[in-house]
N, CA, C and O atoms as CSV, one atom per row, in Angstrom:
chain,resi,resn,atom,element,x,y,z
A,1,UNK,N,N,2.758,7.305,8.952
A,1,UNK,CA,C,3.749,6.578,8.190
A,1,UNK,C,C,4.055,7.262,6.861
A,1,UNK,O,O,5.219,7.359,6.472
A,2,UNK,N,N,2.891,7.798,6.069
A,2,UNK,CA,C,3.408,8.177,4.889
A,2,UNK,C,C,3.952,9.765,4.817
A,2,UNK,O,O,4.216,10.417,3.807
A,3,UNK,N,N,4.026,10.149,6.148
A,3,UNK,CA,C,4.800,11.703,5.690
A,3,UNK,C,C,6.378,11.369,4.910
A,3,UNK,O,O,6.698,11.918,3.856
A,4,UNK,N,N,7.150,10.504,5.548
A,4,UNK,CA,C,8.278,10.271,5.779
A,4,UNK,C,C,8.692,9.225,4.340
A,4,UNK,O,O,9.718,8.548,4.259
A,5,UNK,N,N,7.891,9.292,3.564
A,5,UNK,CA,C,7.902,8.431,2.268
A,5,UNK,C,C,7.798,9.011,1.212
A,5,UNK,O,O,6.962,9.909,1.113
A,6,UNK,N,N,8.650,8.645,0.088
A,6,UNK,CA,C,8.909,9.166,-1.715
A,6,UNK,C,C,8.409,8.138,-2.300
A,6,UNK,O,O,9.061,7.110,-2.482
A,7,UNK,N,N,7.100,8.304,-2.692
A,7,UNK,CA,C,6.458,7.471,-3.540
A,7,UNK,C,C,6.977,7.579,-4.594
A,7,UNK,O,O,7.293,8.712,-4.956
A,8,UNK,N,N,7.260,6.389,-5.493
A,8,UNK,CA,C,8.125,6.011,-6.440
A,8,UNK,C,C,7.028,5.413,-7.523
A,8,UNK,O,O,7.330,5.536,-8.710
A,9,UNK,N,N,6.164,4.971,-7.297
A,9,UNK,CA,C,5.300,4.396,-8.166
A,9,UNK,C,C,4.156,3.791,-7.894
A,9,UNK,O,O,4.136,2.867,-7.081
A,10,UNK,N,N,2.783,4.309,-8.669
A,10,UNK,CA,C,1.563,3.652,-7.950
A,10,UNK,C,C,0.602,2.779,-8.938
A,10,UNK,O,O,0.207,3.267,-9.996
A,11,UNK,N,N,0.293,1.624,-8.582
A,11,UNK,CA,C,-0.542,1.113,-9.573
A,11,UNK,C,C,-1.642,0.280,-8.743
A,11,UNK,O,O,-1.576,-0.147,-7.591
A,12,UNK,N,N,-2.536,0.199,-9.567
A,12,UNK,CA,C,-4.191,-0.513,-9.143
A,12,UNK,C,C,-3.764,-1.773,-8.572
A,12,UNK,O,O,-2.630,-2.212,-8.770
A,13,UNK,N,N,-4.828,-2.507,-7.713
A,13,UNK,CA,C,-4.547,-3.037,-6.985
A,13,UNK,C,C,-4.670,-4.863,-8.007
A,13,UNK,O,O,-4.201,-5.936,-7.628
A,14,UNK,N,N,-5.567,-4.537,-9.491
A,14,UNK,CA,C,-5.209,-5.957,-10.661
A,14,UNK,C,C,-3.700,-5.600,-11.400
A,14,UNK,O,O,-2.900,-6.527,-11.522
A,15,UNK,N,N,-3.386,-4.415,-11.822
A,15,UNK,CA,C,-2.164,-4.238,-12.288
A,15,UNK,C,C,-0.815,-4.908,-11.282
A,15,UNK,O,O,0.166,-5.394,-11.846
A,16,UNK,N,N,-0.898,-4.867,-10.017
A,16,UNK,CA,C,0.001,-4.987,-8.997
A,16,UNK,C,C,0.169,-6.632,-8.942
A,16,UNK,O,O,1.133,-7.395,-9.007
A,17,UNK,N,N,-1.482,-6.811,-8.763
A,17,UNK,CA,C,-1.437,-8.755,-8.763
A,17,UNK,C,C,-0.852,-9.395,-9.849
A,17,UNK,O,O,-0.372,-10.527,-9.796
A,18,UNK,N,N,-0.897,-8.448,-11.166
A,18,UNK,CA,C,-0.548,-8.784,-12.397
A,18,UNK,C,C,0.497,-9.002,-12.624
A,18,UNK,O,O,0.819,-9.927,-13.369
A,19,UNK,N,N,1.396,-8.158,-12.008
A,19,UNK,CA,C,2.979,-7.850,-12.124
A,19,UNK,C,C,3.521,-8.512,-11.197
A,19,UNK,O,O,4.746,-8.432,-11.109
A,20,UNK,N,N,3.016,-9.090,-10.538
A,20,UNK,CA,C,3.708,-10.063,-9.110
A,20,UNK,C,C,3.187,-11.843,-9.696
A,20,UNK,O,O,3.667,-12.943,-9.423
A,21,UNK,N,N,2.296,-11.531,-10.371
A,21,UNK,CA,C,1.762,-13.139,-10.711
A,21,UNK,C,C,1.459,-13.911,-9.267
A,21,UNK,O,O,2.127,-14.775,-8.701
A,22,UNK,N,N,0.101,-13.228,-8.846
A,22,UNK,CA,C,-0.538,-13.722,-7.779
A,22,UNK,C,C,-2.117,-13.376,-7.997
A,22,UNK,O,O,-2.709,-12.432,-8.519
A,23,UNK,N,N,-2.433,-14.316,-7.496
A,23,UNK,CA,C,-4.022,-14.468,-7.693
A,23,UNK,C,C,-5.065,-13.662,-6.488
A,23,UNK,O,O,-6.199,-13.286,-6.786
A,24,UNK,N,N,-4.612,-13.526,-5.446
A,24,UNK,CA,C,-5.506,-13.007,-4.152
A,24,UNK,C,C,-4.059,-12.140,-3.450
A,24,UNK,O,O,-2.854,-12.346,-3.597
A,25,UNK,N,N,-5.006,-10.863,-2.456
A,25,UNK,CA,C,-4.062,-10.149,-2.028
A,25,UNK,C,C,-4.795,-10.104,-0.525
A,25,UNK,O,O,-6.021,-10.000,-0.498
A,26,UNK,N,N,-4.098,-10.178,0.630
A,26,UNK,CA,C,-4.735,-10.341,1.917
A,26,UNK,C,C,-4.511,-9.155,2.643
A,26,UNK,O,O,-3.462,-8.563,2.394
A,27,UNK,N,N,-5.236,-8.704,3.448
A,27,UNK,CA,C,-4.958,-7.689,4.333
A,27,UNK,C,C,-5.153,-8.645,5.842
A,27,UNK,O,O,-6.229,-9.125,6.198
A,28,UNK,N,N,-4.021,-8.757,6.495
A,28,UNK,CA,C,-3.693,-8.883,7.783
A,28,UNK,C,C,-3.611,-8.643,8.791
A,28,UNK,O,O,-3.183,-7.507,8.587
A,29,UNK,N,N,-3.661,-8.741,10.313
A,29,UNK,CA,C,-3.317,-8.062,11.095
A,29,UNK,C,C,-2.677,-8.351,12.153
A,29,UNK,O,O,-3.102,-9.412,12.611
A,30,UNK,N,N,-1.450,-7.695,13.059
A,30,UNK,CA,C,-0.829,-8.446,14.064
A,30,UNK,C,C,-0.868,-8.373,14.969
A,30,UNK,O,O,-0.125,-7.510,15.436
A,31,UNK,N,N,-1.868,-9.305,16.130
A,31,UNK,CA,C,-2.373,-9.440,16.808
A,31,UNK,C,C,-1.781,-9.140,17.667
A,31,UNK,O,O,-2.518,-9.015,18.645
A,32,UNK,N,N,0.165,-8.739,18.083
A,32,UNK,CA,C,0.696,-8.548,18.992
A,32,UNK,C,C,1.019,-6.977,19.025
A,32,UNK,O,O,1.252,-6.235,19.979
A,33,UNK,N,N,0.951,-6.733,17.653
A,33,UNK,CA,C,1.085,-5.555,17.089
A,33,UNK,C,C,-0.056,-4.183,17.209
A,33,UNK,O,O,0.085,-3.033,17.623
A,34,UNK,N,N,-1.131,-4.881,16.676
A,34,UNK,CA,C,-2.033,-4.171,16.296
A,34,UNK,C,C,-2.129,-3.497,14.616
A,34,UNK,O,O,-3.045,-3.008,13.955
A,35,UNK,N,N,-0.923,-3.725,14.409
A,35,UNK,CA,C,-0.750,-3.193,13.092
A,35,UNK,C,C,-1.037,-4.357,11.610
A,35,UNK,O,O,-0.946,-5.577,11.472
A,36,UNK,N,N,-1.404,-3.242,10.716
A,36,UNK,CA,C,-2.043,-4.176,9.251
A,36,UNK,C,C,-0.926,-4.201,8.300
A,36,UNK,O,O,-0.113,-3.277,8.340
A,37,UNK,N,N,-0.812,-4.994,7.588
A,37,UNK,CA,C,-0.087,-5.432,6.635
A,37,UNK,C,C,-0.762,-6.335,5.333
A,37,UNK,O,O,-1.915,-6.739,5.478
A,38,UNK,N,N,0.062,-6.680,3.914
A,38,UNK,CA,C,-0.834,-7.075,3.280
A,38,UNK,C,C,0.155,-8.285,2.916
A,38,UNK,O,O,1.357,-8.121,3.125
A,39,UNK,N,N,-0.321,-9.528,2.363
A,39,UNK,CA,C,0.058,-10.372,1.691
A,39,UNK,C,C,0.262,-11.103,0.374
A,39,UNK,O,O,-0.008,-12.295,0.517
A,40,UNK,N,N,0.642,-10.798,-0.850
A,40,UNK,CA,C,1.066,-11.455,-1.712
A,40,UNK,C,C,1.962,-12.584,-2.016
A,40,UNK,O,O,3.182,-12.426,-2.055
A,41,UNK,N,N,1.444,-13.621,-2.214
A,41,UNK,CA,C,2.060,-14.922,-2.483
A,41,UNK,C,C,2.922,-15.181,-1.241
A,41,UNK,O,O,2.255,-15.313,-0.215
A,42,UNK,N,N,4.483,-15.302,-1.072
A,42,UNK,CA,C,4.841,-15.044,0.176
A,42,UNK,C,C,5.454,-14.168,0.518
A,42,UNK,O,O,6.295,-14.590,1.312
A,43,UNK,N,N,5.554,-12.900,0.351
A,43,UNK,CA,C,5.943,-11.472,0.560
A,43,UNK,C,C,4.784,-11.104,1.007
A,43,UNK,O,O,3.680,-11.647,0.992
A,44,UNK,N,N,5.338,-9.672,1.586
A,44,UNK,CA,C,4.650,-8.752,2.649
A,44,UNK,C,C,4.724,-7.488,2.099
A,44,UNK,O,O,5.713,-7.318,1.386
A,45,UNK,N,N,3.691,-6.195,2.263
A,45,UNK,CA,C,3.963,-5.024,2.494
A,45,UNK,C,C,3.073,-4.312,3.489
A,45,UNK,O,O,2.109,-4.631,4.185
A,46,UNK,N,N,3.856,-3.110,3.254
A,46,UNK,CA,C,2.764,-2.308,4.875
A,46,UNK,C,C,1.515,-1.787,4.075
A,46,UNK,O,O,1.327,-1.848,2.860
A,47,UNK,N,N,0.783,-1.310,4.960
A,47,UNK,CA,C,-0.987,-0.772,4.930
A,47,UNK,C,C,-0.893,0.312,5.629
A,47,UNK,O,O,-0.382,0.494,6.734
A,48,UNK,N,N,-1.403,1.002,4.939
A,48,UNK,CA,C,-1.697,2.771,5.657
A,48,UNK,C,C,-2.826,2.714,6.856
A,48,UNK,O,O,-3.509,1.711,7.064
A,49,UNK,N,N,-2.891,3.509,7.352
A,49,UNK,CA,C,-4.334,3.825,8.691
A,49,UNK,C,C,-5.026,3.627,7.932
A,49,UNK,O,O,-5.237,2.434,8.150
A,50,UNK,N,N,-5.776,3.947,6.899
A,50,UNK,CA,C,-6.851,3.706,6.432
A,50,UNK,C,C,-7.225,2.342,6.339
A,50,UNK,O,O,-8.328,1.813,6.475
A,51,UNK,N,N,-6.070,1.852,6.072
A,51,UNK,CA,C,-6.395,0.028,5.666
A,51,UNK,C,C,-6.624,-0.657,7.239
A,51,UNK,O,O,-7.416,-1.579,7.433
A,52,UNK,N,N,-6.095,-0.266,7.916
A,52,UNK,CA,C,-6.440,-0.573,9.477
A,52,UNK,C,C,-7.396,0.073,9.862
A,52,UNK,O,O,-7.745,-0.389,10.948
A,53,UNK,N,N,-8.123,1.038,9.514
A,53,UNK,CA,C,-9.409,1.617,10.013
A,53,UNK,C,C,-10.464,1.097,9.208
A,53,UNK,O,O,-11.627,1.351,9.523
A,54,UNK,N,N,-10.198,0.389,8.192
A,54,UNK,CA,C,-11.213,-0.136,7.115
A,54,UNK,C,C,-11.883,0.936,6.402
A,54,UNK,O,O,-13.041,0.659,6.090
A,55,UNK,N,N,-11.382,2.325,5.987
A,55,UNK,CA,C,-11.744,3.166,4.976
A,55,UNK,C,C,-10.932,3.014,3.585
A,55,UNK,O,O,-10.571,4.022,2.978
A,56,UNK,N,N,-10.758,2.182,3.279
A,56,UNK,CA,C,-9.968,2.043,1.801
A,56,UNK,C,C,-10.713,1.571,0.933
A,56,UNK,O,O,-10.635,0.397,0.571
A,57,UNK,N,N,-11.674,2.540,0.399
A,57,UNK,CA,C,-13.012,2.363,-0.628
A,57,UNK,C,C,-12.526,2.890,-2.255
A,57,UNK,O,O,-13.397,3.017,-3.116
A,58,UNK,N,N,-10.799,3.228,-2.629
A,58,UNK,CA,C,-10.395,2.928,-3.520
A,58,UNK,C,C,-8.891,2.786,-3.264
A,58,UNK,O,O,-8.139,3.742,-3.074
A,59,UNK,N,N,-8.601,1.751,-3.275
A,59,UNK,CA,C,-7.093,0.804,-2.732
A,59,UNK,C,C,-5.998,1.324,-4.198
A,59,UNK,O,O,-6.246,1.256,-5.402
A,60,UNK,N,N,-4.901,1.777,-3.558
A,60,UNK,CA,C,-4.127,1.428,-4.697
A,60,UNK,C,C,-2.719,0.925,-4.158
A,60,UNK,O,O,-2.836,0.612,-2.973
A,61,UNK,N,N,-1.237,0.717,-4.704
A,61,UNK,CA,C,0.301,-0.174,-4.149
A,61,UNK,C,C,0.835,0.910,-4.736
A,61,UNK,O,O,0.782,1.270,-5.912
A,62,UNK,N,N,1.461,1.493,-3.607
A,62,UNK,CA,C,2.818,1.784,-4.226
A,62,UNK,C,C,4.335,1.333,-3.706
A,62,UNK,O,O,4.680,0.764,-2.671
A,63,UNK,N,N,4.976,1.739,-4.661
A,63,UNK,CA,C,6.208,1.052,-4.349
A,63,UNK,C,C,6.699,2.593,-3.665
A,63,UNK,O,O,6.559,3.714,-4.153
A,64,UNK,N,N,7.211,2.258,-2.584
A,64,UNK,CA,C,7.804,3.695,-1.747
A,64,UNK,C,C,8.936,3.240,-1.485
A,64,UNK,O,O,9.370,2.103,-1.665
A,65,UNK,N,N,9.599,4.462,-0.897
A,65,UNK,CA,C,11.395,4.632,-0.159
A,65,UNK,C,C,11.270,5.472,0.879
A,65,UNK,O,O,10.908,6.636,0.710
A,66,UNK,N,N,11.571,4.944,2.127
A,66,UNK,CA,C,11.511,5.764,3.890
A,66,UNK,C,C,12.478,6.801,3.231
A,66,UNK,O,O,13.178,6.550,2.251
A,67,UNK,N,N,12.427,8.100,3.945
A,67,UNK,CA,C,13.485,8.916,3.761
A,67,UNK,C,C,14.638,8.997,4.767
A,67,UNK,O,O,15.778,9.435,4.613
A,68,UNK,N,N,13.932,8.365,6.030
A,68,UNK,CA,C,15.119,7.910,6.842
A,68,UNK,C,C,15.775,6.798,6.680
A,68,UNK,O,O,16.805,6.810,7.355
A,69,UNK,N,N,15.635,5.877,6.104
A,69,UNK,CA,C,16.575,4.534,6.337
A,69,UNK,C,C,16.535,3.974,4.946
A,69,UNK,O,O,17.032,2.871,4.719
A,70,UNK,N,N,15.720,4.995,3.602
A,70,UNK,CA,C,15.844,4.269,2.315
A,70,UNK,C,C,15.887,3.036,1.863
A,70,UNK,O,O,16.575,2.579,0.951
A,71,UNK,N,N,14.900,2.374,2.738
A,71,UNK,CA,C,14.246,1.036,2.554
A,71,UNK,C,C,13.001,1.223,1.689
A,71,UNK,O,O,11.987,1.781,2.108
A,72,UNK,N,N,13.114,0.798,0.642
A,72,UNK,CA,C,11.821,0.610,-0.096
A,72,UNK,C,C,10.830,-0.793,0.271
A,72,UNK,O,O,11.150,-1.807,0.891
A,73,UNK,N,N,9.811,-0.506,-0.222
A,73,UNK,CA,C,8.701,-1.169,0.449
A,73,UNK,C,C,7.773,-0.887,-0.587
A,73,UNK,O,O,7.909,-0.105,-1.528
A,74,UNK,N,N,6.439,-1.902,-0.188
A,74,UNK,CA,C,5.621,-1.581,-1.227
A,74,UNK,C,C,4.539,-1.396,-0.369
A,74,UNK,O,O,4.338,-2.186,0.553
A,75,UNK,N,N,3.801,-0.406,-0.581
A,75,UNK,CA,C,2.578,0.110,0.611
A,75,UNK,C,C,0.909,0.150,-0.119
A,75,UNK,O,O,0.444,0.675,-1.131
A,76,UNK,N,N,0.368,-0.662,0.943
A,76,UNK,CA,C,-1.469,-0.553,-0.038
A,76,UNK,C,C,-2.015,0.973,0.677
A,76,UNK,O,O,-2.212,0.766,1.875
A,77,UNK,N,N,-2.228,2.006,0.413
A,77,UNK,CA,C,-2.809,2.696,0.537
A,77,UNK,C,C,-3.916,3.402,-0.204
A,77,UNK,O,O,-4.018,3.070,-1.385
A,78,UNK,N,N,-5.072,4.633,0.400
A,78,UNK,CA,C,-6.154,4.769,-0.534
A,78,UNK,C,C,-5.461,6.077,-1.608
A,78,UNK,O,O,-4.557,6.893,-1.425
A,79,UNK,N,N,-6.452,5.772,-2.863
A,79,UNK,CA,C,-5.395,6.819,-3.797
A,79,UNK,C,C,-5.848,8.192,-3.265
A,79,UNK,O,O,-6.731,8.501,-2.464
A,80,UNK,N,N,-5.032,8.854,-3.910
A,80,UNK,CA,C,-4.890,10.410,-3.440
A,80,UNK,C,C,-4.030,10.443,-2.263
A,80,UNK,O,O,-3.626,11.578,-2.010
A,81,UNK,N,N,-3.548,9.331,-1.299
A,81,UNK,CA,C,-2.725,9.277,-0.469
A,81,UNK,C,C,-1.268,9.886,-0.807
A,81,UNK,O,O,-0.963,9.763,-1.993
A,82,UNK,N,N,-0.702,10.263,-0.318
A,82,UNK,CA,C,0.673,10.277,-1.300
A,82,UNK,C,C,1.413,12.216,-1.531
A,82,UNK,O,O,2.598,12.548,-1.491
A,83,UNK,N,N,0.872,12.614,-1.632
A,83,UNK,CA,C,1.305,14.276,-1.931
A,83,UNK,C,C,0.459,14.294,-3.033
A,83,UNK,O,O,-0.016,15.393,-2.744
A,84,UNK,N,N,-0.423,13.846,-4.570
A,84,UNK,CA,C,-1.167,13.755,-5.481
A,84,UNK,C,C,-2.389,14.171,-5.454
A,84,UNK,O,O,-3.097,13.476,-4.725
A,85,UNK,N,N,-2.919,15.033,-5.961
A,85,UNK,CA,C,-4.179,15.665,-6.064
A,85,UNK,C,C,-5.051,14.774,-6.918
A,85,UNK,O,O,-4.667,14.627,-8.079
A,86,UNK,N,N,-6.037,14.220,-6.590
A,86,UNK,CA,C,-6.732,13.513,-7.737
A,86,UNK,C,C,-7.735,14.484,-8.636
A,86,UNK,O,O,-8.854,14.739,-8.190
A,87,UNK,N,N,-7.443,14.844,-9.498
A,87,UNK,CA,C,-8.273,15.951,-10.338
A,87,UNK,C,C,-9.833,15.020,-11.136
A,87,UNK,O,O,-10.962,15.506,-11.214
A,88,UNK,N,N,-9.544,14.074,-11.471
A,88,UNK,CA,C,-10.742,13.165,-11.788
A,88,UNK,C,C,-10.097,11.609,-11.758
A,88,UNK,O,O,-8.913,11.273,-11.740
A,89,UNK,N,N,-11.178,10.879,-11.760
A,89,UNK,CA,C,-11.169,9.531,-12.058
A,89,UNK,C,C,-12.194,8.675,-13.273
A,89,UNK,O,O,-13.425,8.672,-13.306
A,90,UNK,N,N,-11.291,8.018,-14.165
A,90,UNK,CA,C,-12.289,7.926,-15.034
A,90,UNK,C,C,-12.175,6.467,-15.713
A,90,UNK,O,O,-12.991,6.119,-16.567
């Protein structure tokens, strides 16, 4: 999913709850689907493989744009996801 995406902006996963004014963030899954998704208040965004494989041991949101159909979306993925080199964390 994320080759095909222009990450536009990434923030922690309290900054994100912060800016949406929501208290809990859910990770989902669709049982017809197979696929994960996350929940804020009553909006939705997508979840990377990782979040469906349960390796997302540092979560971050970004707000992305498909490059085919320029639908933005907001995606939980793990950081360094993205084209971004993480040089440190501190």
């Amino acid at each position: 999913m994320e080759r095909n995406l222009k990450f536009l902006k990434t923030m922690s996963v309290a900054e994100f709850k912060a800016q949406h004014n929501v208290e809990k963030i859910e990770v989902k899954k669709n049982e017809h689907t197979g696929k994960c998704f996350f929940v804020y208040g009553f909006e939705t965004g997508a979840c990377s493989k990782k979040a469906e494989s349960g390796e997302l041991t540092t979560p971050v949101i970004s707000e992305v744009c498909s490059a085919e159909t320029g639908d933005m979306f907001f995606l939980l993925h793990q950081q360094g996801e993205g084209g971004a080199t993480i040089l440190a964390t501190l």
